[in-house]
Backbone as CSV, one residue per row, in Angstrom:
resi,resn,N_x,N_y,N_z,CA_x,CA_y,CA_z,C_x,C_y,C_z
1,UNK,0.856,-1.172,0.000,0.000,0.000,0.000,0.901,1.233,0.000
2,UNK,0.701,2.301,-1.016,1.660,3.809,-1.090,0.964,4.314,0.363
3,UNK,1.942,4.897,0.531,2.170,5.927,1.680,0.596,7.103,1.675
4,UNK,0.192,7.292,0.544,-1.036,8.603,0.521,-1.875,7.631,0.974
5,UNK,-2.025,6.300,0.107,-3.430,5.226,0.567,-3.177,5.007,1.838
6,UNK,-1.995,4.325,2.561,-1.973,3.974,3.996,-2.568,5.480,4.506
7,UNK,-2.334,6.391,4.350,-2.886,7.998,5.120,-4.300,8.247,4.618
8,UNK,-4.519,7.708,4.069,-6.184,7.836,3.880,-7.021,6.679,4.089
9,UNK,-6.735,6.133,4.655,-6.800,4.661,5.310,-7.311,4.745,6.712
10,UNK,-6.105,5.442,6.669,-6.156,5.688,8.574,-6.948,7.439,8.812
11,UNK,-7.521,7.832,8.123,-8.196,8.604,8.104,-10.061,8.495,7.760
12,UNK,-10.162,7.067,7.874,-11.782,6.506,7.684,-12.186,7.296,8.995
13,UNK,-13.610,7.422,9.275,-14.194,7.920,10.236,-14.683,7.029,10.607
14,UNK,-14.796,7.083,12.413,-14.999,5.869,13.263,-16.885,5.789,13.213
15,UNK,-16.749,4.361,12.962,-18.685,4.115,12.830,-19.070,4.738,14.200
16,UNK,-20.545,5.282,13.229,-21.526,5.894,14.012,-20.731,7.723,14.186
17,UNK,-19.959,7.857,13.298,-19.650,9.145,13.484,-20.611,9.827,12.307
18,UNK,-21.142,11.229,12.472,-21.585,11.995,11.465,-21.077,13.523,11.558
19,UNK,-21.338,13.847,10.083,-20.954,15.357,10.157,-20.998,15.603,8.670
20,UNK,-20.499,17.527,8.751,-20.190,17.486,7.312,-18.837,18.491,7.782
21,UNK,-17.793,18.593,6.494,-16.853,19.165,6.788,-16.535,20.671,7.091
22,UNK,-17.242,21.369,6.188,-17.469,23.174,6.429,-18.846,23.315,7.219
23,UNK,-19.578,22.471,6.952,-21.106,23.053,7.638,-21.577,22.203,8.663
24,UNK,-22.273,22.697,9.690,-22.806,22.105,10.128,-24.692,22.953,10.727
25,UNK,-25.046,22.372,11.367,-26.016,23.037,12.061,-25.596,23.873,13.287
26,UNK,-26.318,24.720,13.207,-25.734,26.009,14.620,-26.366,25.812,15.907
27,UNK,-26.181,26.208,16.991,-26.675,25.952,18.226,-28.277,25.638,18.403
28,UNK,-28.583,26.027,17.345,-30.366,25.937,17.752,-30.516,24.830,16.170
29,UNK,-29.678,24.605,15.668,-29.966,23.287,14.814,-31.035,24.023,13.988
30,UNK,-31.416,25.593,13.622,-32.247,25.430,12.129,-31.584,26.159,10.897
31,UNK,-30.265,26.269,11.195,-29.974,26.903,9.449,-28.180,26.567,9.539
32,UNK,-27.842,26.326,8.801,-26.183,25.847,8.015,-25.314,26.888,8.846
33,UNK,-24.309,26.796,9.419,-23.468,27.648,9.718,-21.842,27.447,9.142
34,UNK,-21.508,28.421,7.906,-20.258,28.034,7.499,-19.123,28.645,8.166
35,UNK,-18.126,27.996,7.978,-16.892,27.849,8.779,-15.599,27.389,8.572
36,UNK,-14.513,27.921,8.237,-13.245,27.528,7.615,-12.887,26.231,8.586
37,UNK,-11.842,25.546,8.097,-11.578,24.315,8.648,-10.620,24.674,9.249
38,UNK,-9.787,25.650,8.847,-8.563,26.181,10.140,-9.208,26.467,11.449
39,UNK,-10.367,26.705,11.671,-11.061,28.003,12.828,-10.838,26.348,13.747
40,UNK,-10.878,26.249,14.734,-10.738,25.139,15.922,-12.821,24.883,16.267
41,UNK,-13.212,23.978,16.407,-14.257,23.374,16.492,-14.974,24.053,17.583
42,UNK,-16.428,24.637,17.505,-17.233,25.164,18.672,-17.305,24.095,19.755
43,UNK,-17.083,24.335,20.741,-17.296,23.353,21.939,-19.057,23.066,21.705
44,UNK,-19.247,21.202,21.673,-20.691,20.788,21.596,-20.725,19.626,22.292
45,UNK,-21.073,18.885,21.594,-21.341,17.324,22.775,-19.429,16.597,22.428
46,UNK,-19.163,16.073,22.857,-18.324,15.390,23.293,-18.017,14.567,22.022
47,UNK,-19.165,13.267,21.125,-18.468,13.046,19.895,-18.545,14.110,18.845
48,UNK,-19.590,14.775,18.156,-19.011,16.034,17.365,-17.991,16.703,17.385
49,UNK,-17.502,17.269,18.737,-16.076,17.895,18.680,-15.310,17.100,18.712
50,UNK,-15.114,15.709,18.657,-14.078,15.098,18.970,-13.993,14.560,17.304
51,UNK,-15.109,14.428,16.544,-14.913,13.822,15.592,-14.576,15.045,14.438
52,UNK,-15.100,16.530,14.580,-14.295,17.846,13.849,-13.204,17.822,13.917
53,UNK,-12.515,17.844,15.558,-11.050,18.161,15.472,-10.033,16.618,14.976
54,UNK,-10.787,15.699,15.018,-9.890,14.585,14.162,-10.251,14.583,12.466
55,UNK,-11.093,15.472,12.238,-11.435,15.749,10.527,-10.337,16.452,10.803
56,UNK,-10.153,17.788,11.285,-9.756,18.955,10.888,-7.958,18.137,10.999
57,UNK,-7.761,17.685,11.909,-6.280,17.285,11.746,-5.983,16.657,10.727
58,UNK,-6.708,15.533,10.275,-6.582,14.476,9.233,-6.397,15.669,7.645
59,UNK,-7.314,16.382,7.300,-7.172,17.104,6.737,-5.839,18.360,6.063
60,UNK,-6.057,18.429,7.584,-4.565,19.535,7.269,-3.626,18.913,7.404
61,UNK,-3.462,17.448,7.885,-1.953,16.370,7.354,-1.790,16.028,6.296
62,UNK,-2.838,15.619,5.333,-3.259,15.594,4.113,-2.650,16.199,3.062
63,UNK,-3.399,18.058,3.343,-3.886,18.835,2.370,-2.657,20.130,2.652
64,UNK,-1.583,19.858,3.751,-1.368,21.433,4.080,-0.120,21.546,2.877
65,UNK,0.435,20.455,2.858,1.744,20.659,1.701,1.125,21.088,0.897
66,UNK,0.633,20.673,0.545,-0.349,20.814,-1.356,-0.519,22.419,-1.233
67,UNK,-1.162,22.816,-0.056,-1.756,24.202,0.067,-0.497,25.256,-0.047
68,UNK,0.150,24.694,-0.203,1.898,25.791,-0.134,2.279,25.677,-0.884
69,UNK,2.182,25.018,-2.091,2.978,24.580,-3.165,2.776,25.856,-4.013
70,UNK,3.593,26.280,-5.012,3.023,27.292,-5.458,2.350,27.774,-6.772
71,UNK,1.432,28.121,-7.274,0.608,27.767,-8.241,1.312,28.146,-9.806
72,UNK,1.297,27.020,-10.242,2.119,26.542,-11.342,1.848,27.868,-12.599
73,UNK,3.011,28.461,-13.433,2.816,29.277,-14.326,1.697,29.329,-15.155
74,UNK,1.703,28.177,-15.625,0.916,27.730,-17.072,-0.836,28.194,-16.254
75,UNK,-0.861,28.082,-15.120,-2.389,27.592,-15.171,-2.555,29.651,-15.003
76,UNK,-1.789,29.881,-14.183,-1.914,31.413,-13.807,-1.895,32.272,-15.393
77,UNK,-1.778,32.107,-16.311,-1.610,32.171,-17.526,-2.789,31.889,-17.650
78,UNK,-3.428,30.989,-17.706,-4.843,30.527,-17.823,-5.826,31.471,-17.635
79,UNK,-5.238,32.045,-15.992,-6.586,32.709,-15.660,-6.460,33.878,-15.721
80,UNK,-5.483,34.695,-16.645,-5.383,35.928,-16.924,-5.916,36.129,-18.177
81,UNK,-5.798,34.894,-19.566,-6.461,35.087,-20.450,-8.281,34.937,-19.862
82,UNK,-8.337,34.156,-19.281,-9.846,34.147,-18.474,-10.306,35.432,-18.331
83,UNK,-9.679,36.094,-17.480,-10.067,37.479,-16.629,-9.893,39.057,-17.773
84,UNK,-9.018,38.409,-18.932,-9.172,39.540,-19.756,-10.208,39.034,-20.782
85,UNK,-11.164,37.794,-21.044,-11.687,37.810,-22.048,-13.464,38.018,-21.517
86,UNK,-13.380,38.064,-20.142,-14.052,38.587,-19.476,-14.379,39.888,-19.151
87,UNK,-13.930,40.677,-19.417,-13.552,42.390,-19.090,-13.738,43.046,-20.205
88,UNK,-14.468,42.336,-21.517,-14.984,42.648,-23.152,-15.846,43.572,-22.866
């Protein structure tokens, strides 16, 4: 097994866990409350926060290299012809 599969492996969520990753329901549970995944988890019941802040770690072990890398010429090129054929 490569090294990314063993890390996403061990990043399954433990049964009977639920959630979603940016949203969830807000203290009174009737409308979406969005939320960056850096921000640290609202204190709630005991598995929800426990199962955010093991998303949120798993995630940023994942995803944080990638997030630094720096965005390749060709595509930035891309989105300048984008942004000027837009501006007609």
């Amino acid at each position: 097994m490569s090294e990314a599969a063993a890390r996403q492996a061990s990043l399954v969520a433990p049964s009977g866990a639920a959630g979603s990753m940016a949203q969830g329901p807000d203290s009174r549970g009737d409308k979406p409350v969005k939320r960056s995944l850096s921000q640290p988890p609202r204190p709630r019941g005991g598995v929800d926060q426990a199962f955010e802040l093991w998303l949120n770690r798993g995630l940023h072990q994942l995803y944080d290299a990638v997030a630094q890398e720096p965005v390749p010429d060709e595509l930035l090129k891309l989105i300048e012809q984008d942004k000027a054929g837009h501006k007609q």
